[in-house]
N, C-alpha and C positions, 0 to 999 in steps of 0.2 A: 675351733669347734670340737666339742666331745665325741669321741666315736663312740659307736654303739650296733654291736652284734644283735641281729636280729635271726631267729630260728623260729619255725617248727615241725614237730613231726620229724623225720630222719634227712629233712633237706642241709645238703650243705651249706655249712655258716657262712653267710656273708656279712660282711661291713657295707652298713647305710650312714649317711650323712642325717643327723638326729631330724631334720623337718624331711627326710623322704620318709623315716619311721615314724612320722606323728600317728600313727594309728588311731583308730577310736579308743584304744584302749587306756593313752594318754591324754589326750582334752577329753575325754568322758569320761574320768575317774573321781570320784569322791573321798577316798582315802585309802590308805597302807595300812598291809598287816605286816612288821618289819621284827625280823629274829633280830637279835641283839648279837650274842656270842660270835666273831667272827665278823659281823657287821659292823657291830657299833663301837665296838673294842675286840681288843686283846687280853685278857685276865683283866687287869685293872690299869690299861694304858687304852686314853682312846683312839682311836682310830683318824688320822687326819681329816678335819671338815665335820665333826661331829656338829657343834654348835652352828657352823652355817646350815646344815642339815636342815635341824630343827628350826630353826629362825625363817627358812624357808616353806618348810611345813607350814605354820601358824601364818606366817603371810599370804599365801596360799589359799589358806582356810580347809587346808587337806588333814582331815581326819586321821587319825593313828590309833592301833593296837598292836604293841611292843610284844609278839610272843613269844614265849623262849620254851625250848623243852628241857632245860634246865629248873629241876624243882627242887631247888636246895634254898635257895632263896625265896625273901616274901614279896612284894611288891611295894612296901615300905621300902625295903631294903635299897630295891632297884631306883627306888626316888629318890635316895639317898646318894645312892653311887654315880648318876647325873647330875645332881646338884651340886658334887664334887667335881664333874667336868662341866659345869658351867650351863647345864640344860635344866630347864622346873617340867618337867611333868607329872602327872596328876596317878595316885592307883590304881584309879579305873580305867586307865590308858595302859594298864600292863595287866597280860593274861602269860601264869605260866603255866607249866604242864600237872606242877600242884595242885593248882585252882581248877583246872584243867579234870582232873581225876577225882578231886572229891565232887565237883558238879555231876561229872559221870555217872560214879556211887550211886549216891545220891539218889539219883531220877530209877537205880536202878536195886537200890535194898532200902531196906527202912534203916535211916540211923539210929532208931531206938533199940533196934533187937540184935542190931551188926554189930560184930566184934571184928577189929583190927591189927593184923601187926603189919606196924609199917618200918621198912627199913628207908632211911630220909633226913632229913634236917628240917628245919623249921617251917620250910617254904613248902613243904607238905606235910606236916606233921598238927601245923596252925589248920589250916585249912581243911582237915578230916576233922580235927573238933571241933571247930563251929558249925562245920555240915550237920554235928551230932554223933556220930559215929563213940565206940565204946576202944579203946588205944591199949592192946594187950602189953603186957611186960613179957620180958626173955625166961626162956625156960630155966634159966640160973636163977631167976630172982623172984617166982613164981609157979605153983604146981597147976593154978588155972592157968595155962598158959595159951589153951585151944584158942584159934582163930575160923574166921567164916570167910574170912580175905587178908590174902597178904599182896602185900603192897610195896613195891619197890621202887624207891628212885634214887637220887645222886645224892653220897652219904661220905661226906670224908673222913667220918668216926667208925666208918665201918669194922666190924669185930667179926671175926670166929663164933662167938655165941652167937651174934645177928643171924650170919650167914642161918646157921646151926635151927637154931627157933625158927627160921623162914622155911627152913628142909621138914623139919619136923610136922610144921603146920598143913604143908604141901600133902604132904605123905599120907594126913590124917586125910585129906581129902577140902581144905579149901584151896576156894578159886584164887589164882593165880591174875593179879594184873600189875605192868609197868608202867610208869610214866612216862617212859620214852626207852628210845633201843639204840640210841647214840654210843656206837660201838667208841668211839673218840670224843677230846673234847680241847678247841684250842684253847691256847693262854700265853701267857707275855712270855714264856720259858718257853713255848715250844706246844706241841702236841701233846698230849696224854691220854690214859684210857677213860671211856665214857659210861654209863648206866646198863649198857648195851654188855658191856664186861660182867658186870653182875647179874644179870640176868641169865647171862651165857652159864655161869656157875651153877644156879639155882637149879636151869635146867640139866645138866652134866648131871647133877647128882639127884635128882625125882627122873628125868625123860618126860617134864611138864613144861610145855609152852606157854609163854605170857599171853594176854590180851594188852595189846599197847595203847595206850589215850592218845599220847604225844603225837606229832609227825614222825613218820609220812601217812600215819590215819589222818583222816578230814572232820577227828573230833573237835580239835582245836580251831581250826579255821571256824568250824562251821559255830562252834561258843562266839568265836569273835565277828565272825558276822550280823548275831542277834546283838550282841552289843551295841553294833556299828548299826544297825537296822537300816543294812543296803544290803542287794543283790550281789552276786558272784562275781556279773562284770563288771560293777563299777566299781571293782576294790583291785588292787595289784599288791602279789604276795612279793616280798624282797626278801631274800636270803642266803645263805652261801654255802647251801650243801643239798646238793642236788638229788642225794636217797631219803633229806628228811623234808628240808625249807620246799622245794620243788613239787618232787613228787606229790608228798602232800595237799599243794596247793592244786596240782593238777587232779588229784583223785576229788577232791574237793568242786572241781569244774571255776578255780579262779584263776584269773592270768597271772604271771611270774614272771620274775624276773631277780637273775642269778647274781649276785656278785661275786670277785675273785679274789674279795681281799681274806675270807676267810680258810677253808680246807677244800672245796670243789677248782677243778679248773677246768678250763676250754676244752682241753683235751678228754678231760674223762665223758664227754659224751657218745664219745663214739663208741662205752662200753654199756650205756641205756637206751632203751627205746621209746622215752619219752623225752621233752624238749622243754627251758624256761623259752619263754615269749621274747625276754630281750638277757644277753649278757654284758653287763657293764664292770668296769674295774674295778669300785670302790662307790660312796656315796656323793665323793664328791662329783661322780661324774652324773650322776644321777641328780644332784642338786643343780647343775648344769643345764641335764636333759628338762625337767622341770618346769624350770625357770625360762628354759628356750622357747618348751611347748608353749606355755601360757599365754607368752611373749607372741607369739606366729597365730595366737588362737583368736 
């Protein structure tokens, strides 16, 4: 039988046998909001039990919203990058921190009259112009260069001029938002730096603070909740990084639940004072837990 760490609040972790942890929080769930990076792979290696995952999901009839605060990518993309690991999901079953920030926007300037620079790749870059939004050029390649927002997420094209035109715009006096603050970022190589890195720069050199969409705000949860059009308790957040996936979800007011196969481990809780719901190792243990509750229910 699968083990499963159950926590909350600052009690010490104990191991329960998965039907003493059937909580309500498991037979009374409706669907997953499920980070991907860390979760569901490695860069581009999946993660063992990916496909039974999923196959248990839809059997299930458990609902899913794939968020990532990874906004380099589109949600085609990520359709893509599953159908190469042998999963079909749909792209309105994936919200990333892109989609994530121009919804933000949005509800909060007019995209007629706003002007953008965004430092990003397509998976935010797509999704500010169809919101409407007006997409400024670098100060090398343009003397209108003023922006009313600048906007930063994960850019592996990043340049000196980006930086440079992002300072510049800062300086003149627009507002400042990220798409996430993910100081790291795993991959099939190893660890690397995250959006969080960039950000850190921008502020180094203005002394201006981002506003962050992504996790560990309760923007994203709370976009995919409307989606999902359930309640807080009926959804369980899964993730593997307990200052974005986690927190997040607990400032958000949904239950969580930690995995270890990404950058968080067991240990690092005893340097937070907030708790996921349950910690398990991977999803295959979770496709287990699942499958057991269902089964007991």
């Amino acid at each position: 039988m699968a083990k499963i760490i159950y926590t909350r609040k600052r009690r010490k972790l104990k191991t329960f046998h998965p039907v003493y942890a059937k909580l309500p929080l498991l037979t009374n769930i409706r669907a997953l909001i499920i980070d991907m990076d860390g979760v569901l792979w490695h860069g581009n290696t999946p993660l063992p039990g990916l496909k039974e995952f999923f196959t248990t999901l839809r059997a299930l009839r458990l609902s899913f919203i794939l968020a990532t605060n990874n906004a380099s990518a589109t949600p085609e993309s990520y359709v893509a990058k599953l159908k190469r690991m042998g999963v079909e999901v749909g792209p309105e079953e994936i919200l990333t921190s892109g989609i994530a920030t121009a919804c933000y926007l949005a509800e909060r300037y007019d995209p007629k009259t706003t002007r953008v620079y965004a430092i990003g790749e397509e998976g935010l870059l797509g999704p500010l112009r169809e919101a409407g939004f007006t997409l400024t050029k670098s100060h090398k390649e343009t003397r209108d260069f003023r922006a009313d927002v600048v906007v930063v997420g994960k850019d592996e094209t990043l340049t000196w001029d980006k930086l440079a035109t992002a300072t510049l715009n800062l300086n003149l006096g627009a507002a400042f938002v990220g798409t996430n603050a993910d100081t790291t970022f795993p991959t099939e190589f190893g660890i690397t730096h995250g959006n969080g890195a960039i950000l850190a720069a921008l502020t180094c050199a203005t002394g201006i603070e981002p506003l962050i969409v992504g996790k560990p705000e309760p923007i994203m949860y709370q976009q995919a909740l409307s989606r999902l059009k359930l309640e807080p308790q009926q959804v369980v957040a899964v993730g593997d990084r307990l200052e974005t996936d986690i927190l997040g979800a607990v400032r958000a007011g949904i239950p969580s639940l930690l995995v270890l196969s990404g950058i968080s481990r067991a240990e690092d809780l005893a340097a937070v004072d907030y708790r996921p719901d349950w910690i398990l190792p991977d999803i295959r243990a979770l496709t287990k837990v699942l499958r057991e509750t269902r089964e007991s229910s």
